[in-house]
C-alpha positions as CSV (number, residue, x, y, z in Angstrom):
1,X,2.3,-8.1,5.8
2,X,3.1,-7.5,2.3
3,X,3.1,-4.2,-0.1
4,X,3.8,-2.9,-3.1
5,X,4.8,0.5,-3.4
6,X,4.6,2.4,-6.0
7,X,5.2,6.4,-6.5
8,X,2.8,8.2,-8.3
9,X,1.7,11.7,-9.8
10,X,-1.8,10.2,-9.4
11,X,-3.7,7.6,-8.2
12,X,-7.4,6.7,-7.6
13,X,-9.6,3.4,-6.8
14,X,-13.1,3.2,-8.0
15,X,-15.8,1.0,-6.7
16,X,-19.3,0.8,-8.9
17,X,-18.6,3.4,-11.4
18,X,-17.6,6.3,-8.2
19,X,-14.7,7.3,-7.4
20,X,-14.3,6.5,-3.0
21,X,-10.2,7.8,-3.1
22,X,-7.8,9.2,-4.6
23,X,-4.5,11.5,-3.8
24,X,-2.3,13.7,-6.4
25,X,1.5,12.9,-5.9
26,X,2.8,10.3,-3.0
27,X,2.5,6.9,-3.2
28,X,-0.1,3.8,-4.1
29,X,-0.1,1.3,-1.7
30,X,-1.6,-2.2,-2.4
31,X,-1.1,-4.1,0.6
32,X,-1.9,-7.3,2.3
33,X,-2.2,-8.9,5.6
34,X,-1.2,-12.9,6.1
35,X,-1.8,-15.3,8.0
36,X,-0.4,-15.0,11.4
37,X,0.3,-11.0,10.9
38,X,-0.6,-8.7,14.1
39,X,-0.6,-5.3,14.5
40,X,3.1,-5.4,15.1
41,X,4.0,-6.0,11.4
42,X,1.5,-3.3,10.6
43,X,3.3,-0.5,12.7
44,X,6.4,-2.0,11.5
45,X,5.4,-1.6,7.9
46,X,4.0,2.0,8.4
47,X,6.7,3.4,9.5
48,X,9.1,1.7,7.4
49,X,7.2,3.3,4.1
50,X,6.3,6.6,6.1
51,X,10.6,7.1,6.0
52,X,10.9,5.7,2.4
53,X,13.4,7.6,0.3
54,X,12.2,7.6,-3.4
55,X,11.0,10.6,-3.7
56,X,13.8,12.9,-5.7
57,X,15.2,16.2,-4.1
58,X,16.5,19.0,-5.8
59,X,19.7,17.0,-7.1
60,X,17.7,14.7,-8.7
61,X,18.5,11.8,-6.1
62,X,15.8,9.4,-4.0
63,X,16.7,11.1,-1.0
64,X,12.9,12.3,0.3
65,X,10.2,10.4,1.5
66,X,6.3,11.0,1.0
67,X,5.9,12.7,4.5
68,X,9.2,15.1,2.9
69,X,7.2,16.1,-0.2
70,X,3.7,16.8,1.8
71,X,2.6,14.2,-0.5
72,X,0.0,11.7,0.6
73,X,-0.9,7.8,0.3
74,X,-3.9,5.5,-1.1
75,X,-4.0,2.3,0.7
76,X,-5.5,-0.6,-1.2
77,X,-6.1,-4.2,-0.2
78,X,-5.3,-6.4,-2.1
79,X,-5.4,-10.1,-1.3
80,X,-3.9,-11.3,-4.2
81,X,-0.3,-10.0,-2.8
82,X,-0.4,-13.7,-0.9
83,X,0.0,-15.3,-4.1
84,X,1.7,-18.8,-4.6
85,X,2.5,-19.6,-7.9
86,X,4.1,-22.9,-7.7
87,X,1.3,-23.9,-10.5
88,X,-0.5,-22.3,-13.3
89,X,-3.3,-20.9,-10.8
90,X,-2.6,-19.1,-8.5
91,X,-3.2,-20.0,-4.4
92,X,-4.0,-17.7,-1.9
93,X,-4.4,-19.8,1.5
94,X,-1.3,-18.2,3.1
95,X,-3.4,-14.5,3.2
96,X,-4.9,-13.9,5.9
97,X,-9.1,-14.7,6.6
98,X,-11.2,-11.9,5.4
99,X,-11.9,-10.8,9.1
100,X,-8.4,-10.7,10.0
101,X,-7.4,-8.9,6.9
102,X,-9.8,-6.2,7.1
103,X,-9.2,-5.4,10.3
104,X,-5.2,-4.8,9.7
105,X,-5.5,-3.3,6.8
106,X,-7.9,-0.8,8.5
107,X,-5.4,-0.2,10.9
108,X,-2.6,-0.2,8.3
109,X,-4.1,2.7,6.9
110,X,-4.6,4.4,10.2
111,X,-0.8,4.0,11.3
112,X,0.5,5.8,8.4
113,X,-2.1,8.1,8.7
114,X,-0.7,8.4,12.1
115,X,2.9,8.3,10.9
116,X,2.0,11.8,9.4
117,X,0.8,11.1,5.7
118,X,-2.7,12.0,4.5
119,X,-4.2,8.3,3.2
120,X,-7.2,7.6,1.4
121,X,-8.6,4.2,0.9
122,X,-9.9,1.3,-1.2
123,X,-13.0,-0.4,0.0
124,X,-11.9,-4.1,1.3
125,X,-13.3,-7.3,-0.4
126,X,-14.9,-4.7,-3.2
127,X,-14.4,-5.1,-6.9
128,X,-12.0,-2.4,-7.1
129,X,-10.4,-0.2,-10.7
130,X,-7.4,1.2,-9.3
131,X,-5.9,3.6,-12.2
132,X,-2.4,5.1,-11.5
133,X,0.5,7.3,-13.4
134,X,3.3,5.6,-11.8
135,X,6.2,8.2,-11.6
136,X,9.5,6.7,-12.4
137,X,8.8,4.3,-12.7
138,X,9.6,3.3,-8.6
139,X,7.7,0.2,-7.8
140,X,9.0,-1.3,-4.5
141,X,8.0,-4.6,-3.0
142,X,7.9,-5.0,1.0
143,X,7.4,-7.8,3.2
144,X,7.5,-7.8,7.1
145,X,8.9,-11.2,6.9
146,X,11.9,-9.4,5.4
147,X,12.3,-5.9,7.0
């Protein structure tokens, strides 16, 4: 599985002009499952952002994660994360099918839920507007593959 990670003040997704999640300071979460990705990269990838240390403490220093600030994550799919870009369009054939996907990015979601941070969500395969204050900025990229 891929992510992106990115701390925020904010964040919320909107799907036909309502808003369906949002969360005050923690963490957006765009994420997406590939081909061949079981529920083993999804706990793996969970828990790995659950302990993330980005969040500052009171020297000033990433030494907290989300689940130390009380803070809380919204969990986004998005497909796109599977891009190749080896041309001018983009290919997406290594992401994983639409069934697949859905069904580990639902249970993404509920592993870090279960990993002890509050998560709100997107709404797979929907024309989402995700707006965002991205605090830092901190933008990390994660991939199973890598962890």
């Amino acid at each position: 599985m891929r992510a992106l990670v990115q701390r925020v003040t904010e964040a919320r997704v909107i799907v036909e002009d309502a808003v369906i999640g949002e969360v005050g300071p923690g963490l957006l979460v765009l994420v997406c499952a590939m081909q061949g990705d079981t529920e083993a990269q999804a706990d793996k990838l969970a828990a790995k952002i659950a302990k993330l240390r980005i969040f500052r403490d009171d020297a000033d220093r990433m030494n907290l994660s989300v689940r130390d600030t009380g803070g809380a994550a919204l969990v986004v799919s998005q497909f796109t994360l599977a891009a190749e870009t080896r041309g001018n369009r983009p290919g997406f054939s290594t992401a994983a099918p639409p069934d697949d996907g859905n069904r580990l990015y639902e249970y993404f979601a509920a592993k870090l839920q279960a990993e002890g941070v509050p998560v709100a969500t997107g709404r797979f395969g929907a024309d989402m507007q995700v707006a965002l204050v991205n605090d830092g900025p901190v933008t990390i990229w994660m991939d199973t593959d890598t962890l």
